[in-house]
N, C-alpha and C positions, 0 to 999 in steps of 0.2 A: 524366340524368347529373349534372346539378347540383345537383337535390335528394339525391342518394345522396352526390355531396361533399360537401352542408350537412352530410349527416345524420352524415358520418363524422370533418368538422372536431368538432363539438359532442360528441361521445365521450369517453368518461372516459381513452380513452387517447392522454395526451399524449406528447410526446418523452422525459419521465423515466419513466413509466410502460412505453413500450416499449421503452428501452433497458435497463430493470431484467428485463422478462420474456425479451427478449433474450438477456439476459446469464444470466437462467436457464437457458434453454433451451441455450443452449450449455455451460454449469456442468454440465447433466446427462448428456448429449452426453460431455462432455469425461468426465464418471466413470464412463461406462459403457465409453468404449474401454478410458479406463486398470486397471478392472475387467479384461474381456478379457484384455488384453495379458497383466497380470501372472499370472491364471489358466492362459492358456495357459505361460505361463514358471516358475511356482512350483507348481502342482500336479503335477506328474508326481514332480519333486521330492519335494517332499511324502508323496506315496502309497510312493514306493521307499524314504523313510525310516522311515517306517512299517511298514512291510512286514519289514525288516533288523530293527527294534527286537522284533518279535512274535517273528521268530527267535531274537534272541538270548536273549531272556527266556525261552524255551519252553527254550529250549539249556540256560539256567544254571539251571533249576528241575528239570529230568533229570539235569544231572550230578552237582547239591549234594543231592538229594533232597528238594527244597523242595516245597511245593504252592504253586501259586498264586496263590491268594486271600490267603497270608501271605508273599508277595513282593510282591504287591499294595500291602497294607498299609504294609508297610513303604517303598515308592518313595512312598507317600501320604504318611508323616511324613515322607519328605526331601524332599519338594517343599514340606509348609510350610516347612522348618526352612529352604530357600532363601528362601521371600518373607520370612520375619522378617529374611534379612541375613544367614543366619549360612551356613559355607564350607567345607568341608574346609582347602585354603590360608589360610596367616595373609592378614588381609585387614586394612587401618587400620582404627581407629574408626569406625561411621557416626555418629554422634550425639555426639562429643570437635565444642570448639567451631570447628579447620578443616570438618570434615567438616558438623555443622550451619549452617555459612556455606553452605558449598556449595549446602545443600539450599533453603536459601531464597534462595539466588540461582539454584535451577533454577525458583522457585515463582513468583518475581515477573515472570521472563523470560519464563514459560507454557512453558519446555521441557519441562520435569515426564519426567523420565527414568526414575524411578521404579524406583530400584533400590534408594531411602530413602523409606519412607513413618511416619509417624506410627500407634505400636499401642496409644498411650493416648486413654482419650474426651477429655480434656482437651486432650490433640496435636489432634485432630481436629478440637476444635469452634475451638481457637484459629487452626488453620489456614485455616479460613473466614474468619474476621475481618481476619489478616492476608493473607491472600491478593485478600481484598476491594480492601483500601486501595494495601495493595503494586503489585496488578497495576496499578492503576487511577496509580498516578504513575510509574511504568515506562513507562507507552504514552507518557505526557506527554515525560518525559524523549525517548523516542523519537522523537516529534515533535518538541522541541526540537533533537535531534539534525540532524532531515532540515532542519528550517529553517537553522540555521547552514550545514552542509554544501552548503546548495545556495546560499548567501549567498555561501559562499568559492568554489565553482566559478564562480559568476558573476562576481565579482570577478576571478580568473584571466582569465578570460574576456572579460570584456571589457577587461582589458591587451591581452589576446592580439590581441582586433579593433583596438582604435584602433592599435597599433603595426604592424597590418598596413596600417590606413588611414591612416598617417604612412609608413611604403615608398611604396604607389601615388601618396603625392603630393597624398591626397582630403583631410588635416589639416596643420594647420600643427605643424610642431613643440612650440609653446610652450599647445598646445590643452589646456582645461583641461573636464571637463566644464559647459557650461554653455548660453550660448545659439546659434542652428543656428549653423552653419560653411556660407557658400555652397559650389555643389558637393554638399554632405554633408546628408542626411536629419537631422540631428542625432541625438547618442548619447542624448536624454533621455528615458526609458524606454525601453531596450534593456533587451531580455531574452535568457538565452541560451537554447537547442534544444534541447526536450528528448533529441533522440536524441544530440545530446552528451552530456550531462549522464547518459542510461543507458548511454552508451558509455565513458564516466570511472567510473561507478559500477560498472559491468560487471570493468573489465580490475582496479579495485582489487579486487573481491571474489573473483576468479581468481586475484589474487596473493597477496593474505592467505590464502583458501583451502591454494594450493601451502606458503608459508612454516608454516605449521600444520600442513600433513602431514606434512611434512618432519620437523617438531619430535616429532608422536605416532609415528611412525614409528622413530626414533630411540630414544624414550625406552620406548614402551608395548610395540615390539614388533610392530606389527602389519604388512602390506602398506601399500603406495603407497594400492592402493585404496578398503582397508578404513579407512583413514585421510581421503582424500577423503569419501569416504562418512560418514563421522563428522563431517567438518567442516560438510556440507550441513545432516545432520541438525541439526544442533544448531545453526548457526546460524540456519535457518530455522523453528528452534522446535518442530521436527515433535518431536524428542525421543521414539525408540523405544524407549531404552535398552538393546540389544544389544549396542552398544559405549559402557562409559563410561569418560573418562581417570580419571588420578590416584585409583585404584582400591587397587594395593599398597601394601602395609605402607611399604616402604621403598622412596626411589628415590636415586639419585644426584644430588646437588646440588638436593636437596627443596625447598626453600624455592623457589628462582630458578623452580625447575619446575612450583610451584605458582603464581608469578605470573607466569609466562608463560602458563600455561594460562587465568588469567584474564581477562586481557588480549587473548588472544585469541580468546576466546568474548565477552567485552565487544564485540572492537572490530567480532566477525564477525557480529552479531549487528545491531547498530546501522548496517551497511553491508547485511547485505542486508536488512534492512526497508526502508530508504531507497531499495533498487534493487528490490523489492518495488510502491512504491506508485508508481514510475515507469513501471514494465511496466503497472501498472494504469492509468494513463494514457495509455498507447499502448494497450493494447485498447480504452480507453475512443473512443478516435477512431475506431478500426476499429468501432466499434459504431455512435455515428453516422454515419459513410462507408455506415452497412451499411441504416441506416434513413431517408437520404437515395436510397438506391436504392428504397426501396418505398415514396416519398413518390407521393400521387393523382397521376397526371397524365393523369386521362379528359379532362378537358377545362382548354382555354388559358383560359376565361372564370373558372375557379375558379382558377386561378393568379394570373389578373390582379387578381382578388378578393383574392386571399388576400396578396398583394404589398401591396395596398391600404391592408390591415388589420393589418398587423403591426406597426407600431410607433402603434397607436392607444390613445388615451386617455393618453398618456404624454409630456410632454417631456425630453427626455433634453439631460445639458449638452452644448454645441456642437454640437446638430443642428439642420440647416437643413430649413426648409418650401423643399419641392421643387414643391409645387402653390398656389399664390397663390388658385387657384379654388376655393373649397370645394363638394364634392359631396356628394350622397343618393343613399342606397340607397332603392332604391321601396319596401321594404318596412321600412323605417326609420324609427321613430317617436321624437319626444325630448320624452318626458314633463316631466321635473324635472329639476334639476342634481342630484338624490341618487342617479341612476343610478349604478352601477357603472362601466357602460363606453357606448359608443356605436357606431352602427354606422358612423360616417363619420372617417374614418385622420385628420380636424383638428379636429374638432370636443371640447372639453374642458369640463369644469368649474371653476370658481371655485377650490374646495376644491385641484383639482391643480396650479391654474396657482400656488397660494402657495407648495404645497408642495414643487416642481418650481424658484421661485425663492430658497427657502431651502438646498434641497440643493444646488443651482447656485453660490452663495456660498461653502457648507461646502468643496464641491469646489474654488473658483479659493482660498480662502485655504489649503487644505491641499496645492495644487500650489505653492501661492506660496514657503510656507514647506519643503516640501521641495526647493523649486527651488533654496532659500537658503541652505540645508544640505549642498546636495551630493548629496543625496538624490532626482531627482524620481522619478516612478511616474505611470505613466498608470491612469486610476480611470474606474471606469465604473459608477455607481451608480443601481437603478432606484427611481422616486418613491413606490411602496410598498416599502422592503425592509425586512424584520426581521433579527434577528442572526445568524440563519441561512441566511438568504438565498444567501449566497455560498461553504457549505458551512462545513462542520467539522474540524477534523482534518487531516489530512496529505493528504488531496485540497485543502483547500483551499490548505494551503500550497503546493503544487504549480500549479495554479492560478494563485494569484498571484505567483509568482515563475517561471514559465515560459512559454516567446513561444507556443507552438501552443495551449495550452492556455485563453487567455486568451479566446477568441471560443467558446467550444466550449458555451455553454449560447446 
């Protein structure tokens, strides 16, 4: 039992690796219900529209005396003459300079609704180039987004704690964030929940959603629902283009109603990507919740091993040696200090102990100074890390600015 736990610690699959196959397997799982589901609910549909259309067409080629193959033809050239754009009803400009805003603000956003496409090679090849660069500082932007957003819920937020901990009596009035407050854990590096934080993100994108149907509803015409449904789309980028606004020639009070429609695909956009990469954080916990459940536990002697050995070869700042006695594994040999690692949870090298008391420094003067600013943050930094170490991107910022999230690697 103990050699089949050596053998399956030393495996190329670590906790990132199984949490990504994981999340595959559930990814695929997840697209084959949602395949199902919709199949069972959109084909039947489907087939009895289908079915109607063969009639009608048979219908109006016997009573006009048409054949065919020349009714055919001709639903062929109105089907291009739809994708080029063009309509029976007057329709705006696609390509006048409102209408071309629009399209590269579908382009950059990745909604790509595609009711405006480029029919020259020159459109084409340009759109690759712009859409390169475009997409790629949009995501930035986006990011930018979620970091302040989640900067100012925190801020709310923790008004909201200390003045609840100035009620109970646990601060004193005149409390300023800084050093503990007996009674009180201190506020210095508080973070808020993220299920707060997807529960604020949540109710505002239900409500901007609502205040936006309301608006296409009114103006485009369509259902409550079909309106809803418009706003998902399109905020969430999926962009089908079945329903697109600001489509007619002429509307009432054009202008106002074109920057409201902006604005609100701005703002609905930039809200639920941010409630987006939260929900991905909450599954992300459920994933390892889910691979802490099928962690070895044949035996208690590879636990107590493996307890051993986990924070080994490494000093990390402010932890303490809990074992004064150093120990050996029998099977444990220590060649050279150019080892990589060792098998004994104290035993270190030269090389780490410099480099473990230089990061130790970086970390007390950068708590120092944000302590002095108003600013602290708890930091937790390991003695090899690279720039990526601590992710990329809007996971990381999530990450570091929220409490559950902060022990999860």
């Amino acid at each position: 039992a103990a050699g089949s736990c050596r053998r399956r610690r030393l495996a190329p699959l670590n906790e990132d690796n199984g949490r990504f196959l994981l999340l595959a397997a559930l990814i695929a799982a997840y697209l084959s219900a949602g395949a199902t589901v919709f199949s069972a609910l959109e084909s039947p549909s489907e087939a009895a529209a289908q079915l109607r259309w063969n009639r009608t067409l048979h219908n109006f080629s016997r009573i006009f005396n048409i054949s065919l193959p020349e009714l055919r033809a001709f639903l062929r050239s109105y089907e291009a003459a739809m994708a080029a754009g063009i309509r029976v009803d007057a329709l705006r400009p696609r390509w006048d300079f409102p209408g071309a805003f629009y399209f590269v603000g579908t382009v950059v956003s990745t909604i790509g609704f595609g009711m405006t496409t480029p029919a020259t090679v020159a459109g084409k090849l340009f759109l690759i180039v712009y859409g390169l660069f475009g997409c790629a500082g949009t995501i930035l932007f986006f990011n930018l987004f979620l970091e302040r957003i989640i900067s100012l819920l925190a801020f709310i937020m923790r008004a909201c704690y200390e003045r609840q901990l100035r009620r109970s009596g646990l601060l004193p009035p005149n409390f300023r964030t800084g050093p503990p407050v007996s009674g009180v854990s201190s506020l210095i590096g508080w973070k808020p929940s993220v299920y707060h934080v997807m529960l604020i993100l949540g109710i505002f994108a239900i409500a901007l959603s609502c205040c936006a149907s309301a608006m296409y509803t009114a103006v485009e015409g369509w259902n409550y629902v079909d309106s809803l449904y418009y706003c998902f789309v399109t905020f969430s980028t999926i962009g089908f283009g079945d329903l697109v606004s600001n489509q007619k020639a002429v509307y009432q009070h054009q202008g106002l109603y074109r920057f409201g429609n902006f604005m609100f695909i701005l703002m609905g956009v930039c809200c639920i990507y941010s409630l987006f990469n939260v929900i991905s954080i909450v599954i992300k916990q459920i994933l390892n919740w889910v691979l802490k459940k099928f962690e070895c536990r044949c035996c208690p002697k590879c636990h107590k091993s493996s307890t051993r050995l986990s924070r080994r070869n490494a000093i990390t700042p402010g932890a303490r040696l809990r074992r004064h006695n150093v120990t050996r594994d029998a099977d444990g040999q220590y060649d050279s200090d150019t080892e990589g690692r060792r098998l004994s949870g104290e035993m270190i090298c030269m090389r780490d102990l410099t480099a473990s008391s230089k990061v130790s420094l970086a970390i007390l003067q950068k708590q120092l100074s944000e302590t002095a600013n108003g600013y602290p943050r708890n930091v937790c930094i390991n003695t090899r890390q690279n720039g990526f170490s601590a992710g990329v991107g809007a996971l990381a910022i999530m990450n570091n600015r929220l409490a559950e999230t902060s022990d999860s690697r």
